[in-house]
Every structure is written in C-alpha cells, then in structure tokens.
C-alpha atoms as one frame of an Amber mdcrd trajectory, in Angstrom:
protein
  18.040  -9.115  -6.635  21.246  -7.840  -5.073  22.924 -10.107  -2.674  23.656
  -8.339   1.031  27.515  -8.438  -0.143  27.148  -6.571  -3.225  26.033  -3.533
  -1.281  27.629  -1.014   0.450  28.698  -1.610   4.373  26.537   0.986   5.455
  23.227  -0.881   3.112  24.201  -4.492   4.352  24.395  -2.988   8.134  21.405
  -1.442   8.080  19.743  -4.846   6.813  20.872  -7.010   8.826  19.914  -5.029
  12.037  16.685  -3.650  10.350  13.653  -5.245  12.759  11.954  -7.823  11.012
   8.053  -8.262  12.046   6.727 -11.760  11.892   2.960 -12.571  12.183   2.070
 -15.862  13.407  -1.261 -15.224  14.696  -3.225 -13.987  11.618  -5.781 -16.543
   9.613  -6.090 -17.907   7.065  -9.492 -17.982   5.274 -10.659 -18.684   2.671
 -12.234 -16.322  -0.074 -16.537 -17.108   0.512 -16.912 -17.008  -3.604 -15.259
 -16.105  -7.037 -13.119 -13.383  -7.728 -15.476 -12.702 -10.350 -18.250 -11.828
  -7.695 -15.757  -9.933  -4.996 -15.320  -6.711  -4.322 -11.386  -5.369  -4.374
  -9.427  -2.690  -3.297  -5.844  -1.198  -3.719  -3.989  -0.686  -0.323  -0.204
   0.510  -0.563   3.094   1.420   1.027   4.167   3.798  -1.790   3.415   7.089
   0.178   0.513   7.791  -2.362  -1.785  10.781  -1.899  -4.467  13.234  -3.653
  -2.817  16.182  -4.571  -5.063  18.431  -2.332  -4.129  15.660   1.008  -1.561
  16.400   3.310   1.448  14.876   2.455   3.221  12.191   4.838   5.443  13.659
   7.273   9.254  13.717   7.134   9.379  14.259  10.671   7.403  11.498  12.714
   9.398   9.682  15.356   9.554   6.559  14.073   7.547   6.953  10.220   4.413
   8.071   9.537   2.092   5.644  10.838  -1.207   7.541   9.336  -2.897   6.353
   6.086  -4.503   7.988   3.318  -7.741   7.223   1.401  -7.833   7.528  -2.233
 -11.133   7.172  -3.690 -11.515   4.684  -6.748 -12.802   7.150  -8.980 -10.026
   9.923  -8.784  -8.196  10.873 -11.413  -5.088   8.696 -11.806  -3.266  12.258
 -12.493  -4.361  13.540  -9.475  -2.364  10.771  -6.996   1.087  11.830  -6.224
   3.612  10.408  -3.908   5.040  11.788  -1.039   6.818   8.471   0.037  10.791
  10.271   0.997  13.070   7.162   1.200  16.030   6.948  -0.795  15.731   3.225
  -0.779  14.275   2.832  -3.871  14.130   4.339  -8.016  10.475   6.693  -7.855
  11.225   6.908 -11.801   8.642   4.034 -12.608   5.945   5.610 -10.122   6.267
   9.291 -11.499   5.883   7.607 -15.555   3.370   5.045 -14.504   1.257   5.174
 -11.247  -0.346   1.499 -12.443   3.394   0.023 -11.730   2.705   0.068  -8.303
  -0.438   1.188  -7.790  -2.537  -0.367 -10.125  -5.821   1.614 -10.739  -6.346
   1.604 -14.267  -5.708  -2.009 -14.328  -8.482  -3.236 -11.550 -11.008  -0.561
 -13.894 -10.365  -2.859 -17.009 -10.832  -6.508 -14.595 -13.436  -5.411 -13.737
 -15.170  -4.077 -17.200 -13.507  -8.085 -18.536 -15.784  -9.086 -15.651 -12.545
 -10.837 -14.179 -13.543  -9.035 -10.652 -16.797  -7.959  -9.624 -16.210  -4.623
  -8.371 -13.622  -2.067  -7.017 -13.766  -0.675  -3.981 -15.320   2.799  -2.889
 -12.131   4.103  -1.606  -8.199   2.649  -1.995  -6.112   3.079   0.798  -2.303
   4.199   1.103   0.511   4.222   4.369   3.808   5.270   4.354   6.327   2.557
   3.896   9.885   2.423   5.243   8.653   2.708   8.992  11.210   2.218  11.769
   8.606   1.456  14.174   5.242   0.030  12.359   3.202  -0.579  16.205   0.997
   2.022  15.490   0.004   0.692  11.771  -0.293  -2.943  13.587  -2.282  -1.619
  16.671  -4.012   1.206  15.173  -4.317   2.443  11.719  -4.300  -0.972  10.049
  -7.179  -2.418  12.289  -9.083   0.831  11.608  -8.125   0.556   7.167  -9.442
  -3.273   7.504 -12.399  -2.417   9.488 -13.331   0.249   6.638 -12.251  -2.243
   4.328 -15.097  -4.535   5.877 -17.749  -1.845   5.827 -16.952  -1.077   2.407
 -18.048  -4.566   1.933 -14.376  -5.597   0.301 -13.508  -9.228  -0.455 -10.094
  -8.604  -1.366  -7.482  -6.196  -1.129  -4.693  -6.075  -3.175  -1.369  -4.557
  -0.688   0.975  -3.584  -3.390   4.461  -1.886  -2.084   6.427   0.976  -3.201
C-alpha cells in the first residue's frame, strides 16, 4: 500500500481533503443460521453492467448515484464495466471479472454446499462518488430492501 508521501501532490491533496463518511448508527446482527443454509448475493462499486444496460454516466453532478441489477444467471461474458475513474488498474477486471466480482466463485460454494444459495439478482453502483447522499438516502435503502425480498442472508460488497 502506498504511503500518502509517495504520491504525487496533486494524489496526497486530493486524499486528505476527500470526505470521509462514517456510520455510527448501523447494527450489528447477527447472521439467524449457517452460511451453509443462507442465501448470498454480490453487490459492487466496480461500475459493472449487462452489456445491453445503460452505462453509468460520466456526467452526474456529484457520481452516479443509480445502481444496476445483474441477474445471477447471466453470462459472466456478458458484464462489462463502465466504472471511468482513473484511480485504479481495470487490467485485472477486463482478464478476470471473478477478481472483483466474484460470480463464478459463489456458483462453485454453493455446488461445495459451502453456501446455500445465490441470490436472484447481484447488484452494482458506481464507485468514486463525490457526493454518495443519494446512495445513503435512496438507492442503497431501496438495493437492501430488494435484497430483503429476495430473501438474502448475506451480501458480499466487493469494490472496484
């Protein structure tokens, strides 16, 4: 992991004024039975769509506070990623989608029986938001409350 004075002024800048959200408020609880009996699904940051979706916007005041649902049985091969920073190496995404978003892996937990089940649908935001209020107020409350009518246990948030 760099340290903030190995980067460049402009990197450490940005960094060290970049808003940093802390939750106090949300609970803890405790999983009701065995991973082996749960439900999971995949929810990411990595800007990950179907091919056919409309891609994350460039433009949005702020970051694209909008999510996209993937279902579980898609074709790896047909999620691409529209995620634009510059922040980060897409070379590891683009050769393997499992290193960030790991479908093939939860398939073969849960054929070991090591989870229960997937999840109907996965779920995907844009990372790198400025302003993330409308993913706290809005489309996160509305992904979880899916979530819970998909009847998930656990979800798995994996960045990009």
């Amino acid at each position: 992991m760099p340290r903030l004075e190995t980067l460049s002024e402009v990197q450490r800048r940005t960094l060290e004024f970049f808003p940093c959200l802390e939750n106090d408020a949300a609970p803890w609880t405790a999983p009701s039975h065995s991973l082996a009996q749960s439900r999971v699904a995949l929810v990411t940051t990595a800007g990950l769509h179907r091919r056919d979706d409309q891609p994350f916007a460039r433009d949005a005041a702020g970051g694209e506070a909008s999510y996209r649902v993937i279902p579980s049985d898609c074709d790896p091969a047909d999620v691409v990623q529209s995620h634009f920073s510059i922040g980060f190496d897409h070379t590891g995404i683009y050769r393997d989608l499992n290193v960030t978003f790991p479908m093939d892996r939860l398939g073969e937990l849960q054929e070991r029986g090591v989870i229960g089940s997937v999840s109907t649908n996965y779920y995907s935001f844009m990372g790198a938001l400025r302003d993330a209020s409308r993913v706290i107020e809005e489309t996160g409350p509305e992904v979880a409350r899916r979530l819970r009518e998909e009847g998930v246990d656990v979800a798995l948030l994996t960045p990009t």
